[in-house]
N, C-alpha and C positions, 0 to 999 in steps of 0.2 A: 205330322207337319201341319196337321189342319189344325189340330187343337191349341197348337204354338200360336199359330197365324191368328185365329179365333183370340188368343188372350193377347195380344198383342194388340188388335183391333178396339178389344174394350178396357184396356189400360190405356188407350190413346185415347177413345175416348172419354172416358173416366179423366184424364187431363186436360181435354177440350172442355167437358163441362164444370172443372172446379175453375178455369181459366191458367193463363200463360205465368201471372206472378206468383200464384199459392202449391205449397209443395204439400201433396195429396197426403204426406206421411206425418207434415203437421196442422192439421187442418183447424189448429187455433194458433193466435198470436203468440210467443211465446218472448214477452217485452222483460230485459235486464237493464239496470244500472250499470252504465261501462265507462263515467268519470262525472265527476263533481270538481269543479275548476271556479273560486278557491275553495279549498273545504276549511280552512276557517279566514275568517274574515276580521280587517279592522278598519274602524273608522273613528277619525277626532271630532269631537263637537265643541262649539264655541256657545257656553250657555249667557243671556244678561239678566242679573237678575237685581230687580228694584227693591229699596230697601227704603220703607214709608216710617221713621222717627216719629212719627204722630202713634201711632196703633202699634210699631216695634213688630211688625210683619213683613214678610219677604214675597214677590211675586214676581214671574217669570215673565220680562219682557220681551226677548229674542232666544230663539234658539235657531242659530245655524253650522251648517256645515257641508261641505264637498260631496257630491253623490259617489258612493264609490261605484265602479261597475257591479253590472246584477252574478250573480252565482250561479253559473250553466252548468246546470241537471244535462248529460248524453245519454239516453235512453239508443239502444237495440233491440229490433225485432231480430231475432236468432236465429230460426232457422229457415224463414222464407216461408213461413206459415200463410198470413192472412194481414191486412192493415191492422195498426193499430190507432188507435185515437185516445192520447191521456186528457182529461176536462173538466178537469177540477184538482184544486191542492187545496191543502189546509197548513198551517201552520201554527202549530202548538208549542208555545213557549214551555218546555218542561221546566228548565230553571232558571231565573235572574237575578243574578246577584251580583253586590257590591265588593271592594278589595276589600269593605270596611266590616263584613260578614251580613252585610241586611239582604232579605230576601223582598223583591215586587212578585205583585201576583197580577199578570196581563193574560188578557184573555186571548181566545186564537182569533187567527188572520183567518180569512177564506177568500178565495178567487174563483175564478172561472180562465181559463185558455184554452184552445184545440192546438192540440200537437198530435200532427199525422205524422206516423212512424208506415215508411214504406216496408212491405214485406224483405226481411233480409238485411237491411236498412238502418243506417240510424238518424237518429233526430236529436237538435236541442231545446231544450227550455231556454230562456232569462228568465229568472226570477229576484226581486228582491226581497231577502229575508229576515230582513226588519225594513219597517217603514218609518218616513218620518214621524208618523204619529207617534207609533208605537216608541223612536227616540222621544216624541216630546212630552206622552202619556209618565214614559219614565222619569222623566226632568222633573216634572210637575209633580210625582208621587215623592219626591226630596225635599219639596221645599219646605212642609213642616217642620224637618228635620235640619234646614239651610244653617240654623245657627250654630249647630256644632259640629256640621263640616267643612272641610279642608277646601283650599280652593282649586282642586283637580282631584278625578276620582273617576274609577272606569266601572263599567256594569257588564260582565259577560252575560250572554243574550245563549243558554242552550235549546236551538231548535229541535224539531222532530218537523219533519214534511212530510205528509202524506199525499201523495200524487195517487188517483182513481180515473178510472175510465175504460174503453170496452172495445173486443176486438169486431172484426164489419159483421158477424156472425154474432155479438151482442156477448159475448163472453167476458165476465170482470176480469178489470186489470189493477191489482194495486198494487204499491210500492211504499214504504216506509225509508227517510235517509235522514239520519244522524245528521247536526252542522253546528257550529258556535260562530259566533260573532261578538267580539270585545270594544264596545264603545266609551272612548275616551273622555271625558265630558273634562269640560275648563270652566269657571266660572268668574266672570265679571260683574262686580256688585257695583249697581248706580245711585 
């Protein structure tokens, strides 16, 4: 009875000092991807582009278009371990390419966010994953090309995200998610 009583005493304490949120059996964070809403994406662009009969070159006056909503990453901590904290992403274009077979080569995003994920918990990101540079960097990598294409033409945009960051105990967290986004472009010559 005493030896019961005894381990009963220092399992409770043992739970008093890891504290009331963390579950002593996982005492690191254990963060999963539990939805990606949309997992792919599209948006239309509305490009202008000037066309100077002197020189017979084409330059990019306007590019716009409609923000679409950002792409909620839902991260869970699993099993009641420990907080988590993701704080950084990257965002690596693996491929871009035209309907027309041309490949662009853009280099990656990077950010900074804190997303606290409660122990047990889940949490979301907003992220957007293209930006408008990155549409206008693409516009602009065309225009060379403006005279022998068509006047609409889409670019699928295939992401890789990599979400990093660490549980309160300093333990890495990372994540790697697959995503595409197909942007539409239109083209209006002035």
């Amino acid at each position: 009875m005493k030896k019961t009583l005894l381990l009963l005493v220092v399992i409770g304490g043992f739970l008093l000092a890891t504290g009331c949120n963390n579950n002593p059996f996982y005492p690191k964070a254990e963060v999963r991807l539990v939805k990606v809403d949309p997992e792919n994406q599209s948006l239309m662009v509305n490009a202008s582009v000037h066309y100077d009969s002197g020189t017979g070159t084409y330059s990019l006056d306007d590019v716009d278009y409609t923000v679409p909503p950002p792409v909620k990453f839902t991260f869970k901590e699993m099993y009641g371990g420990r907080w988590a904290d993701i704080q950084h992403y990257r965002i690596e274009y693996v491929s871009v390419t035209t309907n027309y077979g041309d490949t662009l080569d853009l280099g990656p995003l990077d950010g900074g966010f804190n997303l606290l994920i409660p122990p047990g918990e889940e949490a979301t990101a907003n992220l957007y994953t293209v930006s408008f540079d990155v549409i206008y960097k693409a516009a602009s990598s065309l225009i060379p090309f403006f005279n022998g294409l068509p006047d609409s033409l889409f670019i699928t945009f295939q992401e890789r995200i990599h979400f990093e960051g660490e549980d309160e105990l300093g333990n890495k967290i990372t994540w790697d998610v697959p995503h595409s986004t197909v942007v539409y472009y239109k083209w209006t010559v002035n």
